[in-house]
SERO-4910 file (N, C-alpha, C, O; in steps of 0.05 Angstrom, whole numbers):
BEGIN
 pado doro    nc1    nc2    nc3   cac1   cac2   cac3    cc1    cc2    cc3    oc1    oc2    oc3
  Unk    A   3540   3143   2986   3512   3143   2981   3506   3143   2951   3489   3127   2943
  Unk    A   3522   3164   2928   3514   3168   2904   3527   3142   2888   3517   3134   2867
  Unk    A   3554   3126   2901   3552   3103   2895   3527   3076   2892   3526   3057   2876
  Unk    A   3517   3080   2904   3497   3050   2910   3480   3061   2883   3472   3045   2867
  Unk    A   3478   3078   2882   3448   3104   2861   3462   3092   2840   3453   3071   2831
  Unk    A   3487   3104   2828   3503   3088   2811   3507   3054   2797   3509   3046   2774
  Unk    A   3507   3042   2826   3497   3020   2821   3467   3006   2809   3457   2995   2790
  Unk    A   3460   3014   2836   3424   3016   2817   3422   3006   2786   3418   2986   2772
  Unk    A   3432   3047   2781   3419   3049   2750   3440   3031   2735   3433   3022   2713
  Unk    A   3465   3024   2745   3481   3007   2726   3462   2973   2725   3461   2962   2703
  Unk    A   3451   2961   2747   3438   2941   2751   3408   2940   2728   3395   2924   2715
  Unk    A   3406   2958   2732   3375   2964   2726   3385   2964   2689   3377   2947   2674
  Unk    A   3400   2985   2680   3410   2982   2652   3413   2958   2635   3407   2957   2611
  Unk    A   3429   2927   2656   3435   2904   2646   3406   2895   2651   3393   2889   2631
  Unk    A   3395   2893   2676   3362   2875   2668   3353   2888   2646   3351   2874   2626
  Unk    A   3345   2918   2642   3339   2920   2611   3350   2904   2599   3338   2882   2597
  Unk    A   3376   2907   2587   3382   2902   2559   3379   2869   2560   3375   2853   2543
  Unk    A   3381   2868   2582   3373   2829   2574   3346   2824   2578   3340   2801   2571
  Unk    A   3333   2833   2585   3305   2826   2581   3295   2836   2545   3277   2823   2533
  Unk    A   3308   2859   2532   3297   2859   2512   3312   2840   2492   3301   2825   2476
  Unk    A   3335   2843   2496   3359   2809   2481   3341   2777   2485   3339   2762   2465
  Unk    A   3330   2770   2513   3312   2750   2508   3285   2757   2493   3279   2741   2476
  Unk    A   3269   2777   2497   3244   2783   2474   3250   2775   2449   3236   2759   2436
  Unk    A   3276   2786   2439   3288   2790   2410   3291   2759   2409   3272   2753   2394
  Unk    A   3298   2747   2414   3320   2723   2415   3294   2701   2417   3297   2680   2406
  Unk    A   3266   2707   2432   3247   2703   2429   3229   2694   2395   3222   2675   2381
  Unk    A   3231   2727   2398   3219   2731   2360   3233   2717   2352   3224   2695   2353
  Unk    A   3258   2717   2340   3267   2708   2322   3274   2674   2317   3277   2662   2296
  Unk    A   3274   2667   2338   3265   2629   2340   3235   2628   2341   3228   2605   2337
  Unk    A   3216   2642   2345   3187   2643   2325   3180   2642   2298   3164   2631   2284
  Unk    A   3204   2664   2293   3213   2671   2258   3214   2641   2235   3203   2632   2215
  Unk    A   3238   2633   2258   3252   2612   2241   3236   2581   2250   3236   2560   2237
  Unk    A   3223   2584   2273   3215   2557   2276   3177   2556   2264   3164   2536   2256
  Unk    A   3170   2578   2266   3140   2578   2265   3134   2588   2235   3123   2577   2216
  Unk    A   3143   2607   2239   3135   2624   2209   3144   2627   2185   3134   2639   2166
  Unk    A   3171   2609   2188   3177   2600   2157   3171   2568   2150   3171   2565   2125
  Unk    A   3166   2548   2163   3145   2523   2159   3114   2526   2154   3097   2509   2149
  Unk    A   3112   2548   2158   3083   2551   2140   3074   2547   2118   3093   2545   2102
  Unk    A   3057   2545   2110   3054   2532   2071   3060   2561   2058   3075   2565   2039
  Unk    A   3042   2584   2074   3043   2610   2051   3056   2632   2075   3041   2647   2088
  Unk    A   3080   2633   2078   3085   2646   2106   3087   2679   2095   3097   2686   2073
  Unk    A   3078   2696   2112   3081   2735   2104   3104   2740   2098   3121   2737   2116
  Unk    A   3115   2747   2071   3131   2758   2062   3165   2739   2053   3188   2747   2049
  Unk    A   3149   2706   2055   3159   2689   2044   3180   2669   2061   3188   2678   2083
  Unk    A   3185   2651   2056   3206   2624   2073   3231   2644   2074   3236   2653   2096
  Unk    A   3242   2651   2059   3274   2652   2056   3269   2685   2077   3292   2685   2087
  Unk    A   3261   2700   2083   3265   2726   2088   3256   2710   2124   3270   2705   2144
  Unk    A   3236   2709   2121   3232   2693   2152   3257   2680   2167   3262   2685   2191
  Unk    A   3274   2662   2148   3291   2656   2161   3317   2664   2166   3333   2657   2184
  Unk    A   3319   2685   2143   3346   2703   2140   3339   2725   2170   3359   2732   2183
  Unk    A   3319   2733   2177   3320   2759   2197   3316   2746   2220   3329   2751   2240
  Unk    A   3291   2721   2219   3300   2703   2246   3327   2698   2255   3333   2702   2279
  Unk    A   3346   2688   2237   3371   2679   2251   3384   2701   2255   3398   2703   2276
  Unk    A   3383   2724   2234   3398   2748   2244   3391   2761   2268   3412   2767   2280
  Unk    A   3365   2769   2282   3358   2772   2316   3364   2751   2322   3363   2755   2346
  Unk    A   3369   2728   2320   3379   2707   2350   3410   2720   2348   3423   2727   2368
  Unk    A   3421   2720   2318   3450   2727   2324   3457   2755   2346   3473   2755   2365
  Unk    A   3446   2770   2339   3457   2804   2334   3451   2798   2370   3470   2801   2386
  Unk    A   3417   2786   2380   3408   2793   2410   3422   2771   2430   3418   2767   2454
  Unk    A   3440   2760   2412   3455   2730   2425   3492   2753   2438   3507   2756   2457
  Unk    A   3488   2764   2411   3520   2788   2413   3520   2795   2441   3533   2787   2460
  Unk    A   3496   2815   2435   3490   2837   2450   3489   2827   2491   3495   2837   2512
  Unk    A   3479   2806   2483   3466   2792   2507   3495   2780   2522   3497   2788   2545
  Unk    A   3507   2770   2517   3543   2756   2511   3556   2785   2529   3561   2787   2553
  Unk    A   3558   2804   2507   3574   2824   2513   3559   2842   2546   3574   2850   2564
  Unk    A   3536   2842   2546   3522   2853   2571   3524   2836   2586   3514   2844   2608
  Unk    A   3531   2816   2588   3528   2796   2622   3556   2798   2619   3564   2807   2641
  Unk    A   3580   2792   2599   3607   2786   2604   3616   2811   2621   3628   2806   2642
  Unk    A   3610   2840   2615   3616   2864   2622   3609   2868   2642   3629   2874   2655
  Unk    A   3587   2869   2658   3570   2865   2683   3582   2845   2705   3584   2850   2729
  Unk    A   3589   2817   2690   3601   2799   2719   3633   2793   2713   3646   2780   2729
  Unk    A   3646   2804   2689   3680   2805   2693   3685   2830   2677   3692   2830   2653
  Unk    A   3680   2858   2694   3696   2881   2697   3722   2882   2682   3738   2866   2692
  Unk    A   3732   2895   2663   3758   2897   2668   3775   2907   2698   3765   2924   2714
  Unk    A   3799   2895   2701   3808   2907   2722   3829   2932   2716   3845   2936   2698
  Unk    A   3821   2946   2737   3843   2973   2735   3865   2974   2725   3844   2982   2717
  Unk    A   3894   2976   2714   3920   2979   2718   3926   2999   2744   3915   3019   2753
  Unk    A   3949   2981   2750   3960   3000   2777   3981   3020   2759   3999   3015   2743
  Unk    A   3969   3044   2771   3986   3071   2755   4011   3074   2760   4012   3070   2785
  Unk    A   4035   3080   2752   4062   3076   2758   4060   3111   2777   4044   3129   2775
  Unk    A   4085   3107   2795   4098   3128   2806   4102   3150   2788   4111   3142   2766
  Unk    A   4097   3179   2789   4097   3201   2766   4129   3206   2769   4140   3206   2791
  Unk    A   4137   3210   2751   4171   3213   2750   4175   3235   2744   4165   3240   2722
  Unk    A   4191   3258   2757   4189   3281   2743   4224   3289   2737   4243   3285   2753
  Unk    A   4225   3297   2720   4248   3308   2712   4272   3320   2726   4296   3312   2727
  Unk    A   4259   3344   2737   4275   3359   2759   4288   3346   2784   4303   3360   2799
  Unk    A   4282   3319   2788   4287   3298   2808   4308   3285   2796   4329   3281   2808
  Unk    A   4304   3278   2771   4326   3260   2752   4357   3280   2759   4378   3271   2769
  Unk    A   4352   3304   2753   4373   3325   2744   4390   3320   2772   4413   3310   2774
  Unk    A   4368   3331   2800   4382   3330   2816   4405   3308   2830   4427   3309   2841
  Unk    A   4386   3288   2822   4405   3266   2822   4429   3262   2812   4447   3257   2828
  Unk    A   4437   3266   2774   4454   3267   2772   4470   3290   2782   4495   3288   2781
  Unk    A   4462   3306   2790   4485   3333   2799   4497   3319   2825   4521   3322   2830
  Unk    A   4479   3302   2843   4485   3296   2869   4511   3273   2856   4532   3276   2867
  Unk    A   4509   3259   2841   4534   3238   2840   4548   3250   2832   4568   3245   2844
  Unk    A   4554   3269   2813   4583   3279   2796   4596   3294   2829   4619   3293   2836
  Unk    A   4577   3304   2841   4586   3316   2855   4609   3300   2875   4633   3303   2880
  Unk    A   4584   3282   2886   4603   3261   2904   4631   3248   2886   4653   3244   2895
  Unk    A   4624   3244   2864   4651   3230   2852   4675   3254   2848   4697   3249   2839
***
């Protein structure tokens, strides 16, 4: 039962973060397509397009890394057999013995 709950909030975590990665990813092709071809754009051409491309980059990362993680999991390693010592010993005592 506290599995599915688990699930949920893990589901619910990725629609966040990608709904705010497209907002971002949004702005910032506004940045670079709208607001630095302006004649007198707020706070100038070159800054408009330096922070535009940097949110498409950073919400392009972010966005990449949250769907890759979400639909290919790493997979487990299968844990080896625990080997313990005291098993080793007995062993060798068991062959000297027989030999």
């Amino acid at each position: 039962m506290s599995s599915r709950r688990f699930q949920r909030q893990r589901e619910n975590k990725v629609l966040t973060t990608s709904a705010i990665c497209i907002v971002v990813l949004a702005i910032g092709y506004f940045m670079v397509e709208n607001l630095s071809k302006r004649e007198k754009p707020p706070l100038g051409m070159t800054f408009n397009i330096i922070v535009g491309f940097l949110l498409i980059f950073v919400a392009g990362i972010i966005l990449a890394i949250t769907l890759k993680t979400y639909f290919f999991p790493k997979k487990k390693k299968k844990q080896s057999r625990p080997v313990f010592l005291d098993d080793e010993k007995n062993k060798v005592k068991k062959q000297n013995n027989l030999s």
